[in-house]
Phi, psi and omega in degrees: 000326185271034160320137191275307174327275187323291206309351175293274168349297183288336168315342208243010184225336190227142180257309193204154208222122205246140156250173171272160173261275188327164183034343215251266162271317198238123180257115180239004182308321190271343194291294188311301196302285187313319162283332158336287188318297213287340161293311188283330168301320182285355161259329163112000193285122180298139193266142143288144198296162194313315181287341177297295180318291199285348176313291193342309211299127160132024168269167156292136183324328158316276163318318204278341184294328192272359155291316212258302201269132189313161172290334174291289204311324162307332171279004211252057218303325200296318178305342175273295162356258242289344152318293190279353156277309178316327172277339323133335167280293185348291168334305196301306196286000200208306173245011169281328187258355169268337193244333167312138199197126171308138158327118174294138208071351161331286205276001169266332219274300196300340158294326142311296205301331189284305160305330157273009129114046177265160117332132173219134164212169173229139184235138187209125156297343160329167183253190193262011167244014183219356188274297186271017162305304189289351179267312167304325173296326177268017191083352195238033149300336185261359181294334213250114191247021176210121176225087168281116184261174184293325186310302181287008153206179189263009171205111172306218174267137017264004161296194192249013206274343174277334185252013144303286193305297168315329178274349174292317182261017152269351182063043167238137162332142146277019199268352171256031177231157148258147154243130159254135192201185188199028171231164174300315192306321195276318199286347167296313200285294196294337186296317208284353160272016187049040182265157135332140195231137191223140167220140194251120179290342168261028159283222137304276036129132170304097156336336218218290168317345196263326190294280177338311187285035153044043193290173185284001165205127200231133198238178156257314183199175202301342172279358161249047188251356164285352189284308193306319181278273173343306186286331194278324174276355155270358192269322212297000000 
């Protein structure tokens, strides 16, 4: 890994390396299911079984609420408002900092990348009051000099416009980024901003679809992506 040689080379076709949060550096699959369960018990509302609920994840909180809560109750727009601020206090106050839990090797894997001299930003459908909830709980506040949420543009992932706004305030092309991710939603967002594309197979995202988008680096999980990156920009 400390070849000098490579790490020149990836310096010079790759710049800066943007991550997803859900599946990616952070596993929220039990957080999300457990605030699911436990709102829709107190309403009485019928549940979709666990995997369906985390498939969701990586939409915006929005979406996935306006997927998960019955329709009538949705027609009720203050009563839904005032649903979906309690839940969203709940998440911030209870089960985001209780069930989220860093990737193993996250914080070694970014620390390689930050020693070879990459750029780090993270781009999320998440929002700007629970995205940096997850860096601090996880320690990895000081890696990241760009952090884009769903909050900071008008059309998230799979558009392409956050990771426009991350490689801008990093000053980098994005024809000089990777994006890592682990959904269809990130591999839609990185072609159309024409970056490079890396997918981790143990995330969310359906194994046999992350396979099909034929990305330029296809992983089982985040500790093997400094290897991944060194190799793919030496084959080129």
């Amino acid at each position: 890994m400390r070849n000098m040689g490579l790490e020149s080379q990836t310096r010079k076709a790759i710049e800066a390396v943007l991550f997803d949060a859900d599946g990616t550096l952070f596993d929220s699959g039990d957080a999300v299911y457990f605030l699911v369960r436990d709102l829709f018990s107190e309403k009485g509302w019928p549940m979709k079984d666990r995997d369906s609920i985390v498939s969701l994840i990586g939409k915006t909180n929005k979406e996935i609420a306006e997927i998960l809560v019955p329709q009538e109750f949705r027609r009720d727009e203050q009563a839904f408002k005032e649903w979906a601020t309690e839940a969203e206090r709940r998440w911030i106050e209870y089960y985001l900092p209780k069930y989220v839990r860093t990737m193993d090797n996250a914080r070694e894997v970014l620390e390689t990348l930050r020693g070879m001299g990459f750029k780090l930003g993270m781009v999320s459908n998440g929002s700007a009051k629970e995205i940096p909830l997850y860096l601090r709980g996880g320690d990895l506040e000081g890696y990241f000099s760009a952090v884009i949420t769903a909050d900071h543009v008008k059309r998230p992932k799979p558009f392409p416009d956050p990771l426009f706004k991350a490689t801008s305030q990093l000053g980098v092309a994005p024809d000089r980024a990777m994006y890592v991710g682990d959904t269809i939603l990130d591999a839609l967002s990185a072609r159309a901003a024409g970056m490079f594309l890396a997918l981790i197979l143990s995330g969310i995202g359906r194994r046999e679809d992350l396979i099909n988008e034929k990305p330029d680096i296809l992983i089982e999980s985040i500790k093997d992506l400094p290897e991944a990156i060194v190799s793919f920009v030496g084959s080129c």
